[in-house]
C-alpha positions, 0 to 999 in steps of 0.5 A, spaced: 483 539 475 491 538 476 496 532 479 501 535 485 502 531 490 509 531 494 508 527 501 502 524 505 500 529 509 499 536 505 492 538 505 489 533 501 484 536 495 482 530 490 483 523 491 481 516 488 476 510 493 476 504 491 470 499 489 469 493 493 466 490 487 467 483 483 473 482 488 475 475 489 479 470 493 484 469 488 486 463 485 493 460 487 499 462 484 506 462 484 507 468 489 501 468 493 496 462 496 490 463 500 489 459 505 481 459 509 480 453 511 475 455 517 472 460 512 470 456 507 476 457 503 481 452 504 488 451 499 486 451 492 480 453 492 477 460 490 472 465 487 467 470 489 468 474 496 461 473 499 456 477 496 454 479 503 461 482 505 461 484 498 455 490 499 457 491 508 465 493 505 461 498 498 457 501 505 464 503 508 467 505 502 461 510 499 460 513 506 468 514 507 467 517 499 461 522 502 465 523 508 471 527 504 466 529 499 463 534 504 470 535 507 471 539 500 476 533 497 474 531 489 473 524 489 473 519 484 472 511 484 475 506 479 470 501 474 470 494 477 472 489 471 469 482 472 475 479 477 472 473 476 475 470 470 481 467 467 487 472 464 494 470 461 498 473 458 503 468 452 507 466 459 502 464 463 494 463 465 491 465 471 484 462 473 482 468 476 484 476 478 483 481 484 479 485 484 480 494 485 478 495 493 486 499 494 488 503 489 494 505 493 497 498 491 498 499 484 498 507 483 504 512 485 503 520 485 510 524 485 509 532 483 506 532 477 507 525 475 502 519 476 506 512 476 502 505 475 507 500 477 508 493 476 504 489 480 507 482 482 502 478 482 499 474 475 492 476 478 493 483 480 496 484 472 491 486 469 488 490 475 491 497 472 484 497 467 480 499 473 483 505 473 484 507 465 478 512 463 479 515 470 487 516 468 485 518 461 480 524 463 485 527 467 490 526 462 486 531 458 484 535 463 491 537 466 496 539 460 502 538 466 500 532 467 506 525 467 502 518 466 508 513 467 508 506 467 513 502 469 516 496 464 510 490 464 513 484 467 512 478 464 512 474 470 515 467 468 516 462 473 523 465 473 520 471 477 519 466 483 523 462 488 521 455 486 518 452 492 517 458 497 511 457 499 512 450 502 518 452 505 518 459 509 511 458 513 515 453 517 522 456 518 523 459 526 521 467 526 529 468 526 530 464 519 525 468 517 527 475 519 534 474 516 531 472 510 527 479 510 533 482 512 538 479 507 532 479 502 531 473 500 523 472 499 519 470 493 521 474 489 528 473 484 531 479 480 529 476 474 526 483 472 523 489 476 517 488 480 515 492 486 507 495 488 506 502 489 505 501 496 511 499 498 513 506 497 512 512 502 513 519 500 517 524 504 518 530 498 525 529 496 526 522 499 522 515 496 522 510 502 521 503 498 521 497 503 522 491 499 517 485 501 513 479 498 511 484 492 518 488 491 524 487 490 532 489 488 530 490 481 524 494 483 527 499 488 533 500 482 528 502 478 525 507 481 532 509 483 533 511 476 526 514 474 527 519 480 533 522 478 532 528 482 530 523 489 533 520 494 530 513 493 532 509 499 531 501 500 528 499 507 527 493 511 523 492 517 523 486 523 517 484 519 517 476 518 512 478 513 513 484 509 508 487 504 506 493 503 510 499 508 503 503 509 502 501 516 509 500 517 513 507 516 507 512 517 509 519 515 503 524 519 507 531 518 514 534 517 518 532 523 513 526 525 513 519 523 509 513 526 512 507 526 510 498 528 513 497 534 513 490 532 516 492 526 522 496 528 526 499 522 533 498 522 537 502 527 541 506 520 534 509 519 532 510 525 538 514 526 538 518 519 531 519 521 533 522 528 539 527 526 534 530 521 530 532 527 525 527 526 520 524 532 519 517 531 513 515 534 511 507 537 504 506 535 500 503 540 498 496 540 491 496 536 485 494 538 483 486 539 481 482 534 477 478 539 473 476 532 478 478 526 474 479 520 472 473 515 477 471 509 482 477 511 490 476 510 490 483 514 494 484 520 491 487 526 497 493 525 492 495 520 490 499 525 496 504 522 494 505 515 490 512 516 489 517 511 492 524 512 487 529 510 492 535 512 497 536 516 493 535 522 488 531 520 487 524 521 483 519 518 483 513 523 478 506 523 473 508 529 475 501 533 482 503 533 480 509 540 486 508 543 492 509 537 486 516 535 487 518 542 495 518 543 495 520 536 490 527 539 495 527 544 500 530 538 494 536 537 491 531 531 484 532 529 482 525 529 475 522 524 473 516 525 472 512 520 468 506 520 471 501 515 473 493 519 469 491 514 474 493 507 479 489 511 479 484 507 477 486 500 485 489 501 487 494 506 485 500 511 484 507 510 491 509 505 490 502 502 483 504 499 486 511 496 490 514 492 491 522 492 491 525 486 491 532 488 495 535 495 497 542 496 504 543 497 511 543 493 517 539 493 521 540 500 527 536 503 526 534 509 532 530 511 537 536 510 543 532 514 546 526 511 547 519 515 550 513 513 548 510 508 542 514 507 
């Protein structure tokens, strides 16, 4: 067993899965609140996710685990805690906390080195305990092995804009996208804070989007504990920023996929394309004529994929016409069922974390432009 991975598309040889067990619909706090009101679920109140949905999304899950098993992958789960249940820390209580369906959120692999990031939310806190004993036995195992955690945050209310939430929902798409772009969104820069997830790995460059979950401080931060990167702050024409995996989707060298609502900024495009990098428009994704229960997840989720190798492509099996122009680009496409994990966190990406990859660090952006 050891830890390499450089990139989201070398080919993949151990991986974690999420559990969708425990999982909760959190309790209201200062960076998040759920909203379900024809769900059951209105404003302020919260608790265990249906069991029902629970055990349909675990079937998704355990049949995805079994697919990469017999592909050859390694797979490895995390050990659900019970989510419902209220933590604190001296700051701050929180009535309930998550649950451990989408590692990729609070875990990073670069070379060597697992990272564990801060997590923005009080309720997601604690959520690196799911993940301990897995992180311990590969620590014994792999004497190279690097176990990084970034700084703890205290998460006061001096780490949250006072009112937010009562205010951004009803400003014009215009006021809000400026905001995005001038980052001023829930976060303050109190201390760093960022989500594993908001980072997208193109070997020796480290795309980090600040969102609702990451931000200035964040992305310095990982400036200075990648000295040997380029680490680089991004903003995208989303109104909603979080998490960048189905945003800005690297699928091989020389090829990225991108949200045609959600169009990166022209200097990114353009260091992007100097670089001889073909930037591809996704494809609208399928209908959501009945958008699962309790999900907060956009229908783009339709691009969080899990690259298997560089031809290879893992896709949600609803999303037929993103599978074919994907194949289009000689991709080897496995469709994957999982509607039902969306609302336990995510797709496809966001349900993993790859451990182990082959390949080694490259430059693939050899041409500099502007401020990238």
């Amino acid at each position: 067993m050891k830890v390499n991975s450089w990139n989201g598309w070398d080919p993949l040889r151990h991986v974690v899965v999420g559990r969708a067990d425990n999982t909760v619909v959190q309790a209201p706090e200062p960076a998040i609140r759920r909203d379900f009101p024809d769900d059951g679920f209105p404003l302020g109140t919260y608790g265990p996710m249906p069991a029902e949905m629970t055990a349909e999304a675990n079937e998704q899950l355990d049949n995805f685990a079994e697919l990469l098993r017999r592909r050859g992958i390694r797979v490895d789960r995390p050990a659900p805690v019970d989510f419902n249940q209220q933590v604190s820390t001296p700051d701050w209580a929180q009535e309930t906390m998550s649950g451990c369906m989408p590692p990729r959120d609070l875990l990073l692999t670069v070379g060597n080195e697992i990272l564990e990031a801060t997590m923005s939310y009080r309720s997601r806190w604690f959520e690196y305990l799911c993940y301990r004993p897995l992180l311990q036995g590969i620590f014994k195992a792999d004497p190279h092995m690097r176990w990084e955690a970034a700084p703890k945050p205290r998460l006061t209310d001096a780490s949250y804009k006072p009112g937010f939430w009562d205010t951004y929902n009803t400003l014009p798409t215009d006021v809000q996208l400026a905001r995005v772009r001038d980052y001023d969104l829930v976060l303050t820069e109190e201390e760093p804070l960022f989500d594993a997830a908001d980072i997208a790995r193109f070997g020796k460059d480290l795309f980090v989007q600040l969102s609702f979950v990451t931000n200035r401080s964040g992305y310095q931060w990982l400036k200075r504990h990648f000295p040997d990167h380029r680490v680089h702050a991004v903003t995208s024409t989303n109104t909603h920023p979080l998490h960048i995996d189905a945003t800005w989707v690297p699928l091989r060298p020389g090829l990225v996929l991108h949200c045609g609502e959600r169009l990166a900024d022209a200097e990114l495009m353009e260091f992007f394309r100097r670089n001889d990098w073909e930037i591809v428009e996704a494809v609208q994704p399928a209908s959501w004529d009945h958008p699962p229960k309790l999900s907060y997840c956009s229908p783009w989720l339709a691009g969080n994929m899990l690259n298997l190798d560089p031809n290879t492509l893992c896709i949600e099996e609803k999303e037929v016409a993103l599978a074919d122009q994907l194949s289009g680009y000689g991709f080897e496409i496995v469709p994957v069922p999982f509607r039902a994990v969306g609302p336990f966190g995510g797709g496809l990406h966001c349900a993993t974390f790859d451990i182990e990859r082959d390949g080694q660090l490259e430059d693939y952006f050899p041409h500099r432009y502007g401020r990238y």
